[in-house]
VOTOR-347276 format. One record per residue (C-alpha): residue number from 0; residue in one letter; x, y, z. Coordinates in steps of 0.25 Angstrom, whole numbers, plus 2048, in hexadecimal, padded with zeros to 3 digits. Layout:
N
(NUM A (X Y Z))
...
***
This chain:
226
(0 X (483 6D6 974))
(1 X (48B 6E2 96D))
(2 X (487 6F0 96F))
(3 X (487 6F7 960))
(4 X (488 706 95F))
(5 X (483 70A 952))
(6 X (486 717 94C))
(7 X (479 71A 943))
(8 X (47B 722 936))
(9 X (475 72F 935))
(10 X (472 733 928))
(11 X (464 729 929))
(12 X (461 729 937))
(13 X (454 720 937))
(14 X (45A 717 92F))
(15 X (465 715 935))
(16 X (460 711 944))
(17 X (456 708 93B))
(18 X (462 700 933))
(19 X (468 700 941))
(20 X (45C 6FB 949))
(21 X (459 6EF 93D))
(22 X (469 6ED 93E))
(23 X (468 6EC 94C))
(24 X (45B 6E1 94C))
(25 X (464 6D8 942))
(26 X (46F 6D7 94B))
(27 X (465 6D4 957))
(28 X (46B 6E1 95F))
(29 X (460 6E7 96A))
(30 X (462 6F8 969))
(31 X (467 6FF 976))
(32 X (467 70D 971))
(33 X (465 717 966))
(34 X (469 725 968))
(35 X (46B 72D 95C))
(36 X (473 727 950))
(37 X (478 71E 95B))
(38 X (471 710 95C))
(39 X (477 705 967))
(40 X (472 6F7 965))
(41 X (476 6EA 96F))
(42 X (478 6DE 963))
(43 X (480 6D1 961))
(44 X (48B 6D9 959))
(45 X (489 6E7 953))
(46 X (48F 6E0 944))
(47 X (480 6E1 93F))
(48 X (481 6EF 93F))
(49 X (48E 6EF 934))
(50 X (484 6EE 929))
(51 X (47C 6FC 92F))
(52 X (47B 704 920))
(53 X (478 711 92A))
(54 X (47E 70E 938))
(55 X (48C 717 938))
(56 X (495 70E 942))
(57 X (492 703 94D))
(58 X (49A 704 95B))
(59 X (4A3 70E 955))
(60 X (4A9 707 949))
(61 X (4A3 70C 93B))
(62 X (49A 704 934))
(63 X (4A1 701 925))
(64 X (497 702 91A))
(65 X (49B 6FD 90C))
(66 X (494 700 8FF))
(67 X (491 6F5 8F8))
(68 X (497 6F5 8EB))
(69 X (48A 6EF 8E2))
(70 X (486 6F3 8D4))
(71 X (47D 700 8D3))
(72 X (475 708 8CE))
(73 X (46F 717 8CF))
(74 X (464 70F 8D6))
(75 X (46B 706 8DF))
(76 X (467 70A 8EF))
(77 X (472 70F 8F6))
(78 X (479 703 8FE))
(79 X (476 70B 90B))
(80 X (468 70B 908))
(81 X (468 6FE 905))
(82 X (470 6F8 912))
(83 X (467 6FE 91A))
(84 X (459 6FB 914))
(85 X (45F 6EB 916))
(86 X (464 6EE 923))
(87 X (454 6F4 928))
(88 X (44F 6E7 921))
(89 X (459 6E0 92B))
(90 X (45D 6D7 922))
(91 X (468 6CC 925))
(92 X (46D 6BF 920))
(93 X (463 6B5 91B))
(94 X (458 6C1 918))
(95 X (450 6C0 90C))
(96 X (44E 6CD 905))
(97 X (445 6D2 8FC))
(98 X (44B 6DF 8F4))
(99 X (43E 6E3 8ED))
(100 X (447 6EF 8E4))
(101 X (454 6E9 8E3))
(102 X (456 6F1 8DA))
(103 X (467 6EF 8D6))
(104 X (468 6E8 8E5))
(105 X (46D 6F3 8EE))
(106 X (466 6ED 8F9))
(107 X (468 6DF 8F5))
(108 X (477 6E0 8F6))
(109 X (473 6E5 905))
(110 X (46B 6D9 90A))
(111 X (474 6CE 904))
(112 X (47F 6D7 90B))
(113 X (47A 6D2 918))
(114 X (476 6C7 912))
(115 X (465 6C8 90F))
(116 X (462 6C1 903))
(117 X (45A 6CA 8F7))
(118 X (44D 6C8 8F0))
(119 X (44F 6D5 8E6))
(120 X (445 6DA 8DC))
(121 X (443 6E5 8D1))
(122 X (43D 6E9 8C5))
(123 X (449 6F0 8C1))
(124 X (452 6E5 8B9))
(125 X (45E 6EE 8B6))
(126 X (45E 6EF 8C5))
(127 X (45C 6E2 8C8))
(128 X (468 6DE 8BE))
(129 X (470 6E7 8C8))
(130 X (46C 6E2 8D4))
(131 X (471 6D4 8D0))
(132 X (47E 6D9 8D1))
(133 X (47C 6DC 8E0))
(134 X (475 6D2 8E5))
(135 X (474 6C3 8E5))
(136 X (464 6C3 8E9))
(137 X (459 6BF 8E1))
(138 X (455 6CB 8D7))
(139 X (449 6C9 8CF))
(140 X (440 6D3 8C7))
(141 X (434 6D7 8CE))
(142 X (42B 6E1 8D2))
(143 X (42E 6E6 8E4))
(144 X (41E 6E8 8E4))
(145 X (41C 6D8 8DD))
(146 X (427 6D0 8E2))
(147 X (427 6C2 8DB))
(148 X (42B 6BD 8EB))
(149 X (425 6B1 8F3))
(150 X (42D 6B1 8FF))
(151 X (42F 6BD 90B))
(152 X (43B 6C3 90C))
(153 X (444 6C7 918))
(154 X (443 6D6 916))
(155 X (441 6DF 90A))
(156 X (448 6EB 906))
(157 X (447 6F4 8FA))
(158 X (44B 701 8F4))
(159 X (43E 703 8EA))
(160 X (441 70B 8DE))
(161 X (437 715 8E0))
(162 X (43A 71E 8D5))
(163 X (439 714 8CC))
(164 X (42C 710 8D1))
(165 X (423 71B 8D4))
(166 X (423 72A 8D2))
(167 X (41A 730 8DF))
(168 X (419 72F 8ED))
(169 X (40E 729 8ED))
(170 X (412 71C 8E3))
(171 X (41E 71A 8EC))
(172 X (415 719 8FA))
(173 X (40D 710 8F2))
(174 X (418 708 8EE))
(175 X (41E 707 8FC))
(176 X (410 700 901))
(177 X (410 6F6 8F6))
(178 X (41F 6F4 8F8))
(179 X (41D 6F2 906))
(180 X (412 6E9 905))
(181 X (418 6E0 8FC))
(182 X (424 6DF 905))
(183 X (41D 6DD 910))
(184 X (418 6D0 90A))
(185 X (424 6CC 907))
(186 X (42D 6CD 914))
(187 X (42C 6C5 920))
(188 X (427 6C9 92D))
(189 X (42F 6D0 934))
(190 X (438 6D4 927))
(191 X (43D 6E2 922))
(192 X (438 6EC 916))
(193 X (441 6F5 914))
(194 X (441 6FE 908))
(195 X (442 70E 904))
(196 X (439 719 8FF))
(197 X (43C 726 8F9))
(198 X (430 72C 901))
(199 X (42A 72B 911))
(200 X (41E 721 910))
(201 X (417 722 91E))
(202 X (414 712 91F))
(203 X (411 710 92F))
(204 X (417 703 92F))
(205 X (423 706 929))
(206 X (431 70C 92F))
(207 X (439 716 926))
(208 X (446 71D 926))
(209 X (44A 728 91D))
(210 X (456 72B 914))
(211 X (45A 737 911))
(212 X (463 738 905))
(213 X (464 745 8FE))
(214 X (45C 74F 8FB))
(215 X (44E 74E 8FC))
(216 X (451 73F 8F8))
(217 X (44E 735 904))
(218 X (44B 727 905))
(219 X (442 721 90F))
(220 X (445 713 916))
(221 X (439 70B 91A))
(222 X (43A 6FF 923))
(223 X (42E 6F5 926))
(224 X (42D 6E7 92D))
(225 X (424 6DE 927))
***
């Protein structure tokens, strides 16, 4: 066993222990210490922890973070973003990944990155005609609430457009318990939902991290485990 000395980020505190803790049960590592911005975990190898979107540098050595160079739009999710909402859904290879808002496949790219496999839907179809050029998952038309889907998936993760879907606060938090009940039918036991809200929801079941991006803009991470 290896001792890894993470250097979290520090711009998104709560997030980044989180990705580093989902980073850490994918490798197998047990913790030893978290102080600070400073997380230590005893692991097989600390090379897990080279695909942190957040973490700063492991043991010293700064971990390299490369943009991927996919097709865009204004609406694409920053690749950040995305590489940490499929790292909290600890996906790996051989995972089955329903992308409920695919949207132009920001966080497609992501999962087949580390080698998941992507089930992606959306109403949007000059989006999906995007998304096609960044990812080689299955991408099929279809409502997030009314998936045409039969089997359960590995983990889900999605970015929903609210703007585009509702106007007040109240629509979104009745979206998000719909969303979250349709996805809970869809993901295995034991499997991750991860997916982002423009507003705090207090769900007691759920675990949530906020993003602050500018302004009085934020983005609120939520994290549940069927």
């Amino acid at each position: 066993m290896t001792l890894c000395r993470i250097e979290l980020g520090a711009r998104y505190p709560c997030l980044s222990l989180e990705e580093a803790y989902a980073l850490a049960e994918i490798g197998g590592c047990q913790e030893v210490e978290i102080r600070g911005q400073h997380a230590v975990f005893k692991c097989p190898s600390c090379e897990i922890f080279k695909r942190s979107a957040l973490a700063k540098s492991i043991n010293g050595e700064r971990i390299r973070k490369e943009k991927p160079q996919i097709a865009r739009s204004v609406k694409t999710l920053d690749y950040i973003t995305a590489r940490t909402m499929v790292n909290l859904a600890r996906v790996v290879r051989g995972s089955w990944v329903w992308e409920p808002f695919v949207g132009t496949g920001a966080v497609a790219y992501e999962v087949e990155r580390v080698g998941g496999y992507v089930v992606g839907g959306d109403v949007d179809l000059k989006a999906l005609d995007l998304a096609r050029k960044n990812t080689s998952g299955d991408l099929v038309v279809a409502d997030a609430l009314y998936p045409p889907l039969a089997k359960k998936f590995d983990a889900i993760v999605g970015d929903p457009p609210y703007g585009r879907l509702s106007k007040t606060e109240r629509e979104v938090r009745a979206l998000l318990r719909e969303f979250i009940e349709t996805a809970l039918s869809l993901v295995k036991s034991g499997g991750f939902i991860v997916f982002a809200s423009p507003i705090y929801v207090d769900f007691p079941y759920l675990k949530s991290c906020t993003m602050y991006l500018h302004g009085g803009l934020y983005r609120v991470i939520y994290i549940v485990q069927a």
